[in-house]
Structures are given as structure tokens and as C-alpha cells.
MMTF fields as JSON, N, C-alpha, C and O atoms, coordinates in Angstrom:
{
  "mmtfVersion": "1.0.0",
  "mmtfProducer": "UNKNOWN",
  "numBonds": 231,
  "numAtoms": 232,
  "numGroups": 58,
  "numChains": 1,
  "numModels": 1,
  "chainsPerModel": [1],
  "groupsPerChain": [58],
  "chainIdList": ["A"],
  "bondAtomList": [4, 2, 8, 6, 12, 10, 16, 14, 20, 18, 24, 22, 28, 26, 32, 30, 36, 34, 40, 38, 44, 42, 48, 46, 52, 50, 56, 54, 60, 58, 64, 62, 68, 66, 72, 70, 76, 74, 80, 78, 84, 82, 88, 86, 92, 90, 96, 94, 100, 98, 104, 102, 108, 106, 112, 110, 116, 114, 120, 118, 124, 122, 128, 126, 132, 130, 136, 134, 140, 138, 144, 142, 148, 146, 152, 150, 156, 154, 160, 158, 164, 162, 168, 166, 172, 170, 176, 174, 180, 178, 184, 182, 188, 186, 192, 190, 196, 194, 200, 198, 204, 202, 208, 206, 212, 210, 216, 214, 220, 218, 224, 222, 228, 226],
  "bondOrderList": [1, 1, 1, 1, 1, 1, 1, 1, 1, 1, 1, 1, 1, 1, 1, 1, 1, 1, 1, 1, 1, 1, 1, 1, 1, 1, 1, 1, 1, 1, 1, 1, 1, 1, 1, 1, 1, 1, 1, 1, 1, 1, 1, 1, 1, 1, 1, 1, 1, 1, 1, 1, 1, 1, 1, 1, 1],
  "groupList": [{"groupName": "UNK", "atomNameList": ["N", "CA", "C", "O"], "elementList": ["N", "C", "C", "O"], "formalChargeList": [0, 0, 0, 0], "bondAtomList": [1, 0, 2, 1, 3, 2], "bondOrderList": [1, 1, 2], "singleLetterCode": "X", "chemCompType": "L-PEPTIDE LINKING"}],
  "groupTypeList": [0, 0, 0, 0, 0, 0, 0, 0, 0, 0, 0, 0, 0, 0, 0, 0, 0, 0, 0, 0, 0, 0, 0, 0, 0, 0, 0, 0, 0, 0, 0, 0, 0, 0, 0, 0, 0, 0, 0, 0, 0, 0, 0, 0, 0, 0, 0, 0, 0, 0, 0, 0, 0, 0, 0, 0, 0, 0],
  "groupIdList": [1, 2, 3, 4, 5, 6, 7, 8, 9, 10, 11, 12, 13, 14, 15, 16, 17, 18, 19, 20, 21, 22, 23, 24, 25, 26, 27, 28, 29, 30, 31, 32, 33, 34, 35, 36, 37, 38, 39, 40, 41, 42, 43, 44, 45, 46, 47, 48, 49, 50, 51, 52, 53, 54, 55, 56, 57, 58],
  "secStructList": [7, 7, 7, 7, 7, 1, 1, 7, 7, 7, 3, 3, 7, 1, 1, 7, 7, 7, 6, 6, 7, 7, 6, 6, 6, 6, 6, 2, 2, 2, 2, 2, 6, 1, 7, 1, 7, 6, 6, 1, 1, 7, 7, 3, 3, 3, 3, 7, 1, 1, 7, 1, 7, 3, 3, 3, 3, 7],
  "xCoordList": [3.194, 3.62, 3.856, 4.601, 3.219, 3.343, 4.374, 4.281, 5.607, 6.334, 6.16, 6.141, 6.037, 5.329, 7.097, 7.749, 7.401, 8.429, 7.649, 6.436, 8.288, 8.281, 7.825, 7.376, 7.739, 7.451, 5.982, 5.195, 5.891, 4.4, 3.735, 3.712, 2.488, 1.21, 0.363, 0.673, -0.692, -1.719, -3.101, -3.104, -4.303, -5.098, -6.102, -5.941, -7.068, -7.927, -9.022, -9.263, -9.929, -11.612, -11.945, -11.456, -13.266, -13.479, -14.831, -15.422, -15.274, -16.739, -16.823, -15.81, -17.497, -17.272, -17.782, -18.527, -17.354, -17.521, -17.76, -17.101, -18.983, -19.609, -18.865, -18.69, -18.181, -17.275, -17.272, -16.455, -18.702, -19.131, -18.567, -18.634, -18.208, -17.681, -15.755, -14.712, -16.343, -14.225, -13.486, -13.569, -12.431, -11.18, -11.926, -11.577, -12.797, -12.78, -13.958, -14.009, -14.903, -15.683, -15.002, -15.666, -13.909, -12.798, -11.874, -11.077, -12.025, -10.736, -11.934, -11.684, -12.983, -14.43, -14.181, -14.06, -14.172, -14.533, -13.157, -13.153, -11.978, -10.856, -10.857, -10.275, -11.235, -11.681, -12.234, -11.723, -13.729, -14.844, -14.927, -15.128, -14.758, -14.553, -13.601, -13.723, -12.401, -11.174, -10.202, -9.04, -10.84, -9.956, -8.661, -7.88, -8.724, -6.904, -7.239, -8.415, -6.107, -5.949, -5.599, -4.929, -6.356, -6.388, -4.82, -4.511, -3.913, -2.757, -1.321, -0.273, -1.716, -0.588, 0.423, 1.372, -0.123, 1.317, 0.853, 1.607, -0.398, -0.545, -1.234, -1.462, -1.669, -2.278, -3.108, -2.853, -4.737, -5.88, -6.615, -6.622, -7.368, -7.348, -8.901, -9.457, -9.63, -11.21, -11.784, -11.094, -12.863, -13.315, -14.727, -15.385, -14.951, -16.448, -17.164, -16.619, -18.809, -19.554, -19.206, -19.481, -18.686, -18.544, -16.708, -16.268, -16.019, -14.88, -14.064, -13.532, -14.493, -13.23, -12.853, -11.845, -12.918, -12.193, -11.879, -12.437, -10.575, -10.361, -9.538, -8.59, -9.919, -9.299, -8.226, -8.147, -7.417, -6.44, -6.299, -6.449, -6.011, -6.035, -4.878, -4.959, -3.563, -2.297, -2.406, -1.524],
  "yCoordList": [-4.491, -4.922, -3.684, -2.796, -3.586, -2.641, -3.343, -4.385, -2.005, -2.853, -1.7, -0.47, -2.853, -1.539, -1.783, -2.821, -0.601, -0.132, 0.015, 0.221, -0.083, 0.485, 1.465, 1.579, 3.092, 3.871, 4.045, 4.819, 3.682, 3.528, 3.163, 2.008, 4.6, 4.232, 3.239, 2.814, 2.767, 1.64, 2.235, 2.527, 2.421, 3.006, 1.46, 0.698, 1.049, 0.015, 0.32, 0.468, 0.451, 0.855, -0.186, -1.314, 0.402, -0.672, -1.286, -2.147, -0.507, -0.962, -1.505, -1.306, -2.118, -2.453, -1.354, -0.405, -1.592, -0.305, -1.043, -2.027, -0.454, -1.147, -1.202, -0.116, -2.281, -2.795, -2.593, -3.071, -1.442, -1.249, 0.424, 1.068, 0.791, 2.407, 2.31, 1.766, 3.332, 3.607, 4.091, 4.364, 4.339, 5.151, 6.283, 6.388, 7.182, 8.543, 8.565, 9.504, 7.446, 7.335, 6.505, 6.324, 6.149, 5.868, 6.437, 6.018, 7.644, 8.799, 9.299, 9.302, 9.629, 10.542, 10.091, 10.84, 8.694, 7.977, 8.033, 7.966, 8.184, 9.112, 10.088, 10.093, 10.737, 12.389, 12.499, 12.727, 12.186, 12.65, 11.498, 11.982, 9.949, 8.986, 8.842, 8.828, 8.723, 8.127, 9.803, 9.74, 11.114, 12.173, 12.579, 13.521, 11.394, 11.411, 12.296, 12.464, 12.808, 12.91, 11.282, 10.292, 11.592, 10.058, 10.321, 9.396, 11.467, 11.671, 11.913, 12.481, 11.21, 11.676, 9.944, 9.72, 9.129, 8.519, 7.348, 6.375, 7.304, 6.206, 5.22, 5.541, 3.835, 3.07, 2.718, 2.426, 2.841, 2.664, 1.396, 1.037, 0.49, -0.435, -0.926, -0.706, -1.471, -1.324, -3.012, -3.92, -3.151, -4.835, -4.467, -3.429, -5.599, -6.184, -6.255, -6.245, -6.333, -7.026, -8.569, -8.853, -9.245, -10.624, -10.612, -11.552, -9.778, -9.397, -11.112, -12.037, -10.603, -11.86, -11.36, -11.895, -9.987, -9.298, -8.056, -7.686, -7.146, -6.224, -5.089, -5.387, -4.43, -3.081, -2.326, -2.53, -1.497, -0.802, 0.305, 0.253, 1.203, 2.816, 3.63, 3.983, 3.774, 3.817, 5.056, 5.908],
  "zCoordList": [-20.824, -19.528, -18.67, -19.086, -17.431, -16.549, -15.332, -14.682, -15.371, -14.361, -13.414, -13.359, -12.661, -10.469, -9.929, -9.82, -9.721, -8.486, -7.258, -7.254, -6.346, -4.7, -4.402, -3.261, -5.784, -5.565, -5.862, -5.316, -6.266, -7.255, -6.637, -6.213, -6.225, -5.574, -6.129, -7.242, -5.544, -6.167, -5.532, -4.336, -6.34, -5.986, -5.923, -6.877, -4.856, -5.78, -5.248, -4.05, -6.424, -6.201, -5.156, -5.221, -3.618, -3.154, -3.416, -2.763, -4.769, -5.307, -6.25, -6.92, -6.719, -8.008, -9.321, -9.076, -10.473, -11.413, -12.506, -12.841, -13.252, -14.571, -15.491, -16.043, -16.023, -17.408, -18.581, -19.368, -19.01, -19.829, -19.9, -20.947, -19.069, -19.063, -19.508, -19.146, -20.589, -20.954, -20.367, -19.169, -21.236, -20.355, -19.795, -18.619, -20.099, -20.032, -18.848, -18.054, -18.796, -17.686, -16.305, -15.284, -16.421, -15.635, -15.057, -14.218, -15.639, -15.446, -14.311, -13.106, -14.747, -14.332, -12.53, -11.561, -12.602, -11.229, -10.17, -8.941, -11.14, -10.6, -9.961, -8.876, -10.238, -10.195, -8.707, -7.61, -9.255, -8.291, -6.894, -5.781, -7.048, -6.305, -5.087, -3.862, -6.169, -5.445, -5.164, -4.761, -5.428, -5.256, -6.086, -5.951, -7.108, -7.061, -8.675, -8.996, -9.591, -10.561, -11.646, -11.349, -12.887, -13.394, -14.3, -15.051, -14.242, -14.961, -13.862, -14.17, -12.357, -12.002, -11.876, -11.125, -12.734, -12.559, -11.616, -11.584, -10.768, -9.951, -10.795, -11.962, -10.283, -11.163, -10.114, -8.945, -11.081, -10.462, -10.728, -11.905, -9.676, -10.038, -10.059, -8.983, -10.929, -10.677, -10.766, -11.232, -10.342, -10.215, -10.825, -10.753, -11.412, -11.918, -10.123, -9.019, -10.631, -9.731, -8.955, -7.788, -9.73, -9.268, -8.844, -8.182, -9.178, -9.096, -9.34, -8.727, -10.809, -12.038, -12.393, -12.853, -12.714, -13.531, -12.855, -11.822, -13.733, -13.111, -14.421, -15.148, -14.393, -15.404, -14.638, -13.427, -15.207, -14.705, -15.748, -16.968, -15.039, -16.114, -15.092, -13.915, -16.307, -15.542, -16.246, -16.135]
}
């Protein structure tokens, strides 16, 4: 269970990102994508193509 405070940024991809990539190709899209570091503490938020689903890498 992830509990979100007030303080706690929320990052959310506005593309969708292949479901088939891991943590570490997730961190990657952190990085180079969204700018941010994938270790500072924000929670990033990613969607399927059809966006049913959604991953999170905190």
C-alpha cells in the first residue's frame, strides 16, 4: 500500500509505455523522458495503449 501525502509529487506519463518493459526500462524513461530522477521519492505513473492499465515505479 502506497500512502500519497500532500507533499508528494505525482509524475504521469502522457504516452503510453509498452507493459512489457521492467523496472529498469522504467527508470530509463524516467531519466531521459520525464527529466526527473527514478530515486528521488516522486511516484511515476505510466498507462498501457488502451489505458486499462497502469504501472507505478515509486
Amino acid at each position: 500500500m502506497i500512502t500519497i501525502t500532500p507533499h508528494m509529487h505525482i509524475l504521469l506519463a502522457t504516452y503510453p509505455v509498452d507493459f512489457r518493459k521492467g523496472i529498469d526500462s522504467l527508470a530509463s524513461v524516467c531519466r531521459k523522458v520525464l527529466c526527473s530522477d527514478p530515486f528521488s521519492g516522486y511516484l511515476f505513473v505510466f498507462t498501457n495503449k488502451k489505458k486499462t492499465s497502469i504501472k507505478i515505479l515509486f
